[in-house]
N, C-alpha and C positions, 0 to 999 in steps of 0.2 A: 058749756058743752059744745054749743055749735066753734068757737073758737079754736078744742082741740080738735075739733076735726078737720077745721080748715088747716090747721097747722100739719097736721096726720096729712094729708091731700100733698101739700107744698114741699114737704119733705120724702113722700113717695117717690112724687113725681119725680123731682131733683137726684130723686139715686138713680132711678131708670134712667133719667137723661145723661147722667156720668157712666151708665155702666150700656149705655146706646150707642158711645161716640170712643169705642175702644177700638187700638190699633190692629189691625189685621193679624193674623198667623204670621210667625214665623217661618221662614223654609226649616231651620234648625227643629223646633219644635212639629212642623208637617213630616220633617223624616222620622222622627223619633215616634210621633205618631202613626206612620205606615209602617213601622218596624212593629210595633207594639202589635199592630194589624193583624201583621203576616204571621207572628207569631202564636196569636191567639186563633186564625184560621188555622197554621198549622195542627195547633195540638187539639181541635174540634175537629178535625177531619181524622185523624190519628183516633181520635176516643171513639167517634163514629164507626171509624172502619173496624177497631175491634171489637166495639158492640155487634157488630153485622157479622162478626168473623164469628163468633161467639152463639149468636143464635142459628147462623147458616150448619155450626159444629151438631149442633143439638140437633137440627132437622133431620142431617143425614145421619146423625147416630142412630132415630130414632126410625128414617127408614130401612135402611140397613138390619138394625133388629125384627121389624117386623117383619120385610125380605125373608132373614134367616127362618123365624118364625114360620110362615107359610111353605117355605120349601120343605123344611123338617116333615112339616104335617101333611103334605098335600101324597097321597097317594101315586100319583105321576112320576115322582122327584125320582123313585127308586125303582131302578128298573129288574125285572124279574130273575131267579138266580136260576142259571143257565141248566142244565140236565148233563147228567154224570156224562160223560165220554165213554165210550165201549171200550172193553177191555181187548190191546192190542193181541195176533195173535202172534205165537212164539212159535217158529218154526226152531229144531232141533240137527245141531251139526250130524254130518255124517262120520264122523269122527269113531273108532269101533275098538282104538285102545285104551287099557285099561286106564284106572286111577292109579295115581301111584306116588310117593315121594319123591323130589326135583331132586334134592341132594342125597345121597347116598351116603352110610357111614363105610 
């Protein structure tokens, strides 16, 4: 028992020491990595902003309704209906000839 474990320990070890003493990044692979980047910030910023677009829609829909809501009902909104106008007065030509028909047969 204790042997595989010493064996288990020495073969551990030995991968972490090969997988410790790997060669740097690439530039190649570092651009394609900051591409991958950019792109996935883009489209997180993009879903972000139409979630936000999205609930900002609903806020003002919902104040807007109530708005309308309160004005409808508020006694104020509606201002009072104005009182009839006096009947102008009609003064009558001096005018002392008859009626009569325009054309004649």
């Amino acid at each position: 028992m204790k042997k595989n474990q010493i064996l288990l320990i020495c073969v551990l070890s030995l991968v972490i020491s090969l997988f410790s003493f790997q060669n740097s990044v690439t530039k190649a692979s570092q651009e394609a990595l900051d591409k991958r980047l950019k792109k996935f910030r883009k489209m997180k910023t993009r879903s972000c902003n139409e979630a936000a677009m999205e609930e900002v829609v609903e806020i003002v829909d919902s104040l807007l309704t109530r708005r309308a809501q309160v004005i409808k009902t508020s006694p104020i909104s509606k201002p009072p209906i104005p009182p009839k106008p006096s009947a102008p007065s009609v003064t009558l030509p001096d005018d002392s000839t008859p009626v009569g028909p325009i054309i004649k047969n």
